[in-house]
C-alpha positions as CSV (number, residue, x, y, z in Angstrom):
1,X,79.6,73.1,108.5
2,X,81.6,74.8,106.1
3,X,84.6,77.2,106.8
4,X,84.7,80.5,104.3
5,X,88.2,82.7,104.6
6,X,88.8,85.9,102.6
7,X,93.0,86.4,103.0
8,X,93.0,90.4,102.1
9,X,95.7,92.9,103.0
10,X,94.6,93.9,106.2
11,X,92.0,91.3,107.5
12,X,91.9,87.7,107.1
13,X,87.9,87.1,107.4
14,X,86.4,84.0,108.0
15,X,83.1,82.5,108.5
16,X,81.4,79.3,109.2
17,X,77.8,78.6,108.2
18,X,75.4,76.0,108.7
19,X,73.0,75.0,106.3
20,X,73.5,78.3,104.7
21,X,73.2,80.0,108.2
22,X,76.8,81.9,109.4
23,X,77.3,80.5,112.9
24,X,80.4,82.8,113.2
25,X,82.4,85.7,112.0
26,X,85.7,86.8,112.6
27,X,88.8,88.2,111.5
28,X,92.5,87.6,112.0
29,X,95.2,90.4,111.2
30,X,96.7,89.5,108.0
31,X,100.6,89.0,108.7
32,X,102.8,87.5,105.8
33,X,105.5,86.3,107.9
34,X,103.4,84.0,110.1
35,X,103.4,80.3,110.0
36,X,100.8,77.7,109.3
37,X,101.2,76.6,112.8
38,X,100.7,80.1,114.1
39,X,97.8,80.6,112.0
40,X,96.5,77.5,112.7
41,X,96.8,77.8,116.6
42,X,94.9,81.5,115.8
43,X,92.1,79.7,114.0
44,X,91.9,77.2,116.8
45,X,91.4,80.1,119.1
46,X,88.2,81.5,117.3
47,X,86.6,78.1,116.6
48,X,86.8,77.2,120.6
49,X,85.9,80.7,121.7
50,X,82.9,80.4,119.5
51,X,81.5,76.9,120.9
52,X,82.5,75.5,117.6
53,X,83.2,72.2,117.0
54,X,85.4,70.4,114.2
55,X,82.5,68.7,112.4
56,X,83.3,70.5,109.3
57,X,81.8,69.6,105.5
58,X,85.0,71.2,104.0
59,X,86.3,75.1,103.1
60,X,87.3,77.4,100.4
61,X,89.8,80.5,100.9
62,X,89.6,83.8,98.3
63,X,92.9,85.4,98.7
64,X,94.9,88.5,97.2
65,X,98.2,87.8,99.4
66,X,99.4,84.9,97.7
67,X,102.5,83.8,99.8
68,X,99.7,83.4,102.8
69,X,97.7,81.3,100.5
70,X,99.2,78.0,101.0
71,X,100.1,78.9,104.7
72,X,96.5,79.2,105.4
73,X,95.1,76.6,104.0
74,X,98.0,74.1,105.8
75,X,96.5,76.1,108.8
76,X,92.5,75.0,108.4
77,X,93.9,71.2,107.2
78,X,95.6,71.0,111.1
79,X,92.9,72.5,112.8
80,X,89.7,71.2,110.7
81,X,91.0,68.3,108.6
82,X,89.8,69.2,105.4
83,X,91.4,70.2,102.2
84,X,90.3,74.0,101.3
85,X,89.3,74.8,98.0
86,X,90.8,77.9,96.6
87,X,89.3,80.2,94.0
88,X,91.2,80.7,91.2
89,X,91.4,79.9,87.4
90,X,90.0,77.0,86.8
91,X,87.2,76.7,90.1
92,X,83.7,76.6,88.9
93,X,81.9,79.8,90.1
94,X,79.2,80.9,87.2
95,X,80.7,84.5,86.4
96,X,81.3,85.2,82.9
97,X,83.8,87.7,83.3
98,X,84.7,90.0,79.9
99,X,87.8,92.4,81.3
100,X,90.8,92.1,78.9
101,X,92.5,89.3,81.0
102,X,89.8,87.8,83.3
103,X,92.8,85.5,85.1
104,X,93.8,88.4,86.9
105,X,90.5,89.5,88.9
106,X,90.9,89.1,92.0
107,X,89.6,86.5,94.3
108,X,87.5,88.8,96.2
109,X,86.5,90.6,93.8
110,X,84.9,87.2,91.7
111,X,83.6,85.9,95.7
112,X,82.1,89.4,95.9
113,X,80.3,89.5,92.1
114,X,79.0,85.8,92.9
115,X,77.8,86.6,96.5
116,X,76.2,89.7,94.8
117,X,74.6,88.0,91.4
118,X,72.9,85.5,94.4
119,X,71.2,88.1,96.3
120,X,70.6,91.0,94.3
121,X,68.8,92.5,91.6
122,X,71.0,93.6,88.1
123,X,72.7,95.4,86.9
124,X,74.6,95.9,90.3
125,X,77.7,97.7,91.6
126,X,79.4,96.0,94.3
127,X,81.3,98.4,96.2
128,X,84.1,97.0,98.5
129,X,85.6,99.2,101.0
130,X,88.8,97.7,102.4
131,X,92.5,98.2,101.8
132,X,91.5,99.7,98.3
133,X,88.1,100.9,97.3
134,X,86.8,98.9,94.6
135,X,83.9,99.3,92.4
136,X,82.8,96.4,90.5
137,X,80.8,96.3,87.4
138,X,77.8,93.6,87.2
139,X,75.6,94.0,84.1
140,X,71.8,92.5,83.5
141,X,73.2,89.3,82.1
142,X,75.5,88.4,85.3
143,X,78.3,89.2,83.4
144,X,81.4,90.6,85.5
145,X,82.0,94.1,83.0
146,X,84.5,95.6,84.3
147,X,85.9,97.6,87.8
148,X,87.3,100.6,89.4
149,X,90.0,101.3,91.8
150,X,91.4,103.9,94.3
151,X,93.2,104.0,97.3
152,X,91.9,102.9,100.3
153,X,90.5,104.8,103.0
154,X,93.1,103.8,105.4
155,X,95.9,104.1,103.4
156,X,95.3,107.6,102.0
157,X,94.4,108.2,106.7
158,X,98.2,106.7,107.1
159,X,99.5,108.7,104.1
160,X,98.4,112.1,105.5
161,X,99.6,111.3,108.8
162,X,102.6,110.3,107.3
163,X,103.7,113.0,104.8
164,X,102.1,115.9,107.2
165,X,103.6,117.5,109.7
166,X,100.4,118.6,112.0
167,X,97.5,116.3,110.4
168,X,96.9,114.0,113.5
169,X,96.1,110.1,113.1
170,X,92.1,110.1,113.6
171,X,89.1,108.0,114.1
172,X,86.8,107.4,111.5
173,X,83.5,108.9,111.9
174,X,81.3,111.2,110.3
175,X,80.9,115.1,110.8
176,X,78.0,116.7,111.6
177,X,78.6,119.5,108.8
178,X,81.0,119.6,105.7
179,X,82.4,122.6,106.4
180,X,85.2,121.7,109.2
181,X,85.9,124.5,111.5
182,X,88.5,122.0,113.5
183,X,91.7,120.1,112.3
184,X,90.3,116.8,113.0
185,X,86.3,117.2,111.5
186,X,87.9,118.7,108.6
187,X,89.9,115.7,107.9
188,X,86.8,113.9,109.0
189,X,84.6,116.1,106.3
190,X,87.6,115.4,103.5
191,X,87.9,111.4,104.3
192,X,83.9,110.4,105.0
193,X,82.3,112.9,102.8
194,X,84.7,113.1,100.3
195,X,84.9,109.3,99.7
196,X,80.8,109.4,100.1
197,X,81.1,111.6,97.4
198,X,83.2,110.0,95.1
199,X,81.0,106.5,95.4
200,X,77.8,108.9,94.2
201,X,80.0,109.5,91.5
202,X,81.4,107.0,90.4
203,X,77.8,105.0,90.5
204,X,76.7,107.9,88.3
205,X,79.5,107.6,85.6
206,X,79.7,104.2,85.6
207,X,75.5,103.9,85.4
208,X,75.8,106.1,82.3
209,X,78.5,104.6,80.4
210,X,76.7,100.8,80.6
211,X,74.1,102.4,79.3
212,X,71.7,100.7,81.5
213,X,69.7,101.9,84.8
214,X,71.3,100.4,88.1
215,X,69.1,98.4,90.0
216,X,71.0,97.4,93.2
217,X,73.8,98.8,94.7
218,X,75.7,97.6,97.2
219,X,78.9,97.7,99.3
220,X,80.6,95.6,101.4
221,X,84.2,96.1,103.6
222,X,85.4,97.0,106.9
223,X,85.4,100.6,106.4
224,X,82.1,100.5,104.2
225,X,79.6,101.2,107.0
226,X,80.6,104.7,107.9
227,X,80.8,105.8,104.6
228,X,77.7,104.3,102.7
229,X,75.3,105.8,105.8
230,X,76.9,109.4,104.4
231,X,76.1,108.5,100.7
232,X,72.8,110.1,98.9
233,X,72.4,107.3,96.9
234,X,71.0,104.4,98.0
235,X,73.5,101.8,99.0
236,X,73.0,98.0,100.9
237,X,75.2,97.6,103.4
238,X,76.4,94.1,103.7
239,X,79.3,93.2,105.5
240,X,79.8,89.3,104.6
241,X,79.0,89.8,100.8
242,X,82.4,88.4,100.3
243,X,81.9,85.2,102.7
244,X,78.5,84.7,101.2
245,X,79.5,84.7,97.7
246,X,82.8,82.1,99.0
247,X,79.9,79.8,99.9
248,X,77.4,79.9,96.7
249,X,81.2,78.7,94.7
250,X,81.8,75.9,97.2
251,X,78.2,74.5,96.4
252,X,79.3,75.1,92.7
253,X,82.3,72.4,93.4
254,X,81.2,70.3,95.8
């Protein structure tokens, strides 16, 4: 078996597969003051919950919280025994990337473009909806191009909440029409729809400036589902891109 984990700012993912298969999905809250013992008793948790034993091939970890990095991967050597690979410079994953500094993508971002590259056709856009909405850039060749970035969905929820003084804290759903004629479906309408919106967009811009028809779209992200099912375009939903593409680049190094 091998263990996957994507360390974001909310969420710490993980999934184990065998023989290419996921087995198991879950996700830890991503807290920077833990401990690898904490973490590692956590982790213990989800792999006994799941009938999972500790016959593990090995792991790799993505991460964009470094100081959890090491913590984490001291975590799956106690519970697992085995020595994570990490991606970063230097790890064999197949992406030619051409941004001005390609050191600084992102490990998700590189996990996600590999996981997508495996899967779909190209040129693709992989659109990852978690803490910040990302768009990336994958042209004809495989070649990482370039990316977008906004706030996330939750963070601009929280900042509204925060800097308002009658905006309520709400769930996210969609509307049944655009037009609000409520508080909360007109926050709904703004947030969904308007982010919806925005990912039409942004496909269409960034479709015209490479020059080249899109082929595949997809998205990925824990707030991704509710907001691609209100797009017009046509979007894949596919909630362990990330995980998937984590397990094409440990084959790349085993």
């Amino acid at each position: 078996m091998i263990l996957t984990a994507d360390i974001g700012n909310t969420n710490i993912t993980l999934g184990v597969y065998e023989n290419d298969k996921a087995i198991c999905i879950s996700r830890l809250a991503t807290q920077r003051h833990r401990t690898s013992e904490q973490y590692a008793i956590e982790l213990k948790a989800v792999l006994e919950l799941e009938k999972i034993g500790a016959d593990f091939e090995g792991a790799i970890i993505s991460s964009v919280v470094p100081e959890l990095t090491r913590v984490f991967k001291d975590s799956i050597k106690k519970v697992i025994g085995c020595d994570a690979l990490i991606v970063a410079a230097g790890i064999k994953n197949g992406l030619k990337i051409t941004t001005d500094n390609p050191k600084e993508l992102g490990a998700d971002l590189v996990a996600g473009a590999v996981g997508a590259i495996a899967q779909y056709e190209l040129p693709c856009l992989v659109m990852d909806l978690g803490t910040a909405t990302k768009i990336s850039v994958i042209d004809e060749g495989g070649i990482f191009a370039g990316c977008t970035i906004a706030p996330g969905i939750g963070i601009s929820l929280d900042a509204l909440a925060m800097r308002t003084s009658q905006l309520p804290t709400i769930e996210l759903s969609a509307p049944e029409h655009a037009i609000g004629t409520n508080t909360i479906d007109c926050i709904r309408s703004g947030t969904v729809l308007g982010n919806a919106a925005m990912l039409d967009g942004m496909a269409s811009r960034l479709e015209k400036e490479l020059g080249k028809p899109i082929k595949t779209m997809v998205a990925t992200g824990g707030l991704a589902k509710e907001i691609v099912a209100c797009c017009e375009k046509e979007i894949v939903y596919n909630k362990d891109l990330v995980l998937q593409g984590l397990l094409v680049i440990y084959k790349k190094n085993r």
